[in-house]
N, C-alpha and C positions, 0 to 999 in steps of 0.2 A: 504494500500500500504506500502512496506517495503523500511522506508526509511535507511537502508545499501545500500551505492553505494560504489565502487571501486575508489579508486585515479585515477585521469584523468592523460593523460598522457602529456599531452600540455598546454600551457599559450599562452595571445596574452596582447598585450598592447598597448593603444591607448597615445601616448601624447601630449597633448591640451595645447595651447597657446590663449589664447584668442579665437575667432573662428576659428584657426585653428587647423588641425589635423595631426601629422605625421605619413604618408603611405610610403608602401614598397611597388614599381611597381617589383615585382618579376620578375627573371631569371630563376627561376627554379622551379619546380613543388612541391606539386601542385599553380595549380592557375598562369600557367607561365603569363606572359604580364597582370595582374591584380592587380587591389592594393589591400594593405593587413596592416593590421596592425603588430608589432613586435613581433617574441616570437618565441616561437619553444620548441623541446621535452628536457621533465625534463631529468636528468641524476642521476641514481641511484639513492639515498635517498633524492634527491636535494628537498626543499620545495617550492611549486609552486612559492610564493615570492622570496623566491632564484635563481629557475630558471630566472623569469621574469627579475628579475633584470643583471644576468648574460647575458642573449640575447639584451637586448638593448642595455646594452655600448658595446656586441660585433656586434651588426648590423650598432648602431649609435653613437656610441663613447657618448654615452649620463651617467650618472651616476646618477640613479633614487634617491639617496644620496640627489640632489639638487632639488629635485622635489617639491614644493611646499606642495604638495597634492600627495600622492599615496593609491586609494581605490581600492579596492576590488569591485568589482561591478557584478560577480555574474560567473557561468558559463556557456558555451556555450557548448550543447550536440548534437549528434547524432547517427542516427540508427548503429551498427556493429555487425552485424548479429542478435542473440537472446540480445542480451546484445546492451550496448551502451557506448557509448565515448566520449573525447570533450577536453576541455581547461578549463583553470580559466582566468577569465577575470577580466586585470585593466585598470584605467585610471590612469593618471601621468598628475597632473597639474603645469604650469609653469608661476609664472606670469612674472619672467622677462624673454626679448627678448633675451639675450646672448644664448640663446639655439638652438635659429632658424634661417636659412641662410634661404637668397633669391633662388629661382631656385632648380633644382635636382641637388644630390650629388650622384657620381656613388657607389656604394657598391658592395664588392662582392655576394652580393643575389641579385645584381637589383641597382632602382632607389630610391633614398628617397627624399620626396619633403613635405613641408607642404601648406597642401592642405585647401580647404575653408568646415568647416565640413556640410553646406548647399549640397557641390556638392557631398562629400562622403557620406552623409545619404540619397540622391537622390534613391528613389525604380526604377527610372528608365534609372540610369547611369548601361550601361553593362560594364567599368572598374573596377568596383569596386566588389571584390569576393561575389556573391550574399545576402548574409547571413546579412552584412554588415548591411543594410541601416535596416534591419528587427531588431536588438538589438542595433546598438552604441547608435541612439535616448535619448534612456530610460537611458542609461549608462549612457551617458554626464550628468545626470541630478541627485538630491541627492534622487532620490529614492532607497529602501533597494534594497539591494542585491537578487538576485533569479536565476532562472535554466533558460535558453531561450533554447526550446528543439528544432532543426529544424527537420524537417520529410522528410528529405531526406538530403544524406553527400554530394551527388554531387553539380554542379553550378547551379543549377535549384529551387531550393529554392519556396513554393507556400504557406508553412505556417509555424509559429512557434507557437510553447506554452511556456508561461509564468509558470513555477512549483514555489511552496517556497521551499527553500535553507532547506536541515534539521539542527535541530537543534541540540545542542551540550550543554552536563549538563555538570555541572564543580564542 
């Protein structure tokens, strides 16, 4: 198998406070009235870490700068047509509380709330954008990095594959 793959063109970031998780009850598509984690598409040459970092202080005034912890945790792909697509996926750990408010904050993409990551890794919570509860699991936890490939882009989600990440000579 040929591992050259193409730069993905999106990031998602999950940020963890103790057990919980900060989600985006989105406004707008995809995925309207569902929670989602933060991110969205790179811009020009922007470096996935770049981008990520840029989408969260603009979704949640957050500054990934203070993050205790920001890993790399692997990415999330799916089918687009012959070929395939996806995101790079991080987590952002936080161990002090100044990061996180009680209750949802309105945002212009929705609602942001930290959530309990038992109810957002739930395989049978339909709020949460299916994919969800199928890769944070493993993410939240210090295993390496790897591909979570879904087999289908839509909300119907019935399996994923675990790939390794290619490697990189230096």
């Amino acid at each position: 198998m040929d591992d050259e793959r193409p730069a993905l063109p999106y990031t998602i970031c999950f940020c963890v406070h103790r057990e919980r998780v900060l989600m985006l009850l989105r406004a707008r598509p995809p995925f309207v009235d569902r929670w989602n984690g933060l991110g969205g598409k790179r811009v020009g040459s922007e470096t996935p870490q770049r981008c990520v970092r840029r989408e969260v202080r603009e979704e949640a005034g957050i500054d990934l700068a203070h993050a205790d912890r920001l890993r790399a945790v692997g990415t999330v792909t799916w089918p687009a047509g012959a070929s395939r697509t996806g995101m790079y996926a991080y987590v952002a750990e936080f161990v002090d509380a100044d990061v996180t408010w009680p209750g949802r904050r309105a945002v212009p993409e929705g609602q942001l709330e930290w959530l309990p990551s038992a109810w957002v890794c739930d395989h049978g919570n339909r709020a949460v954008v299916s994919n969800i509860p199928w890769f944070l699991p493993r993410m939240l936890t210090d295993e390496p990095p790897v591909e979570y490939h879904c087999d289908d882009p839509a909300d119907n989600l019935e399996r994923m594959l675990l790939r390794p990440l290619p490697t990189t000579s230096s």
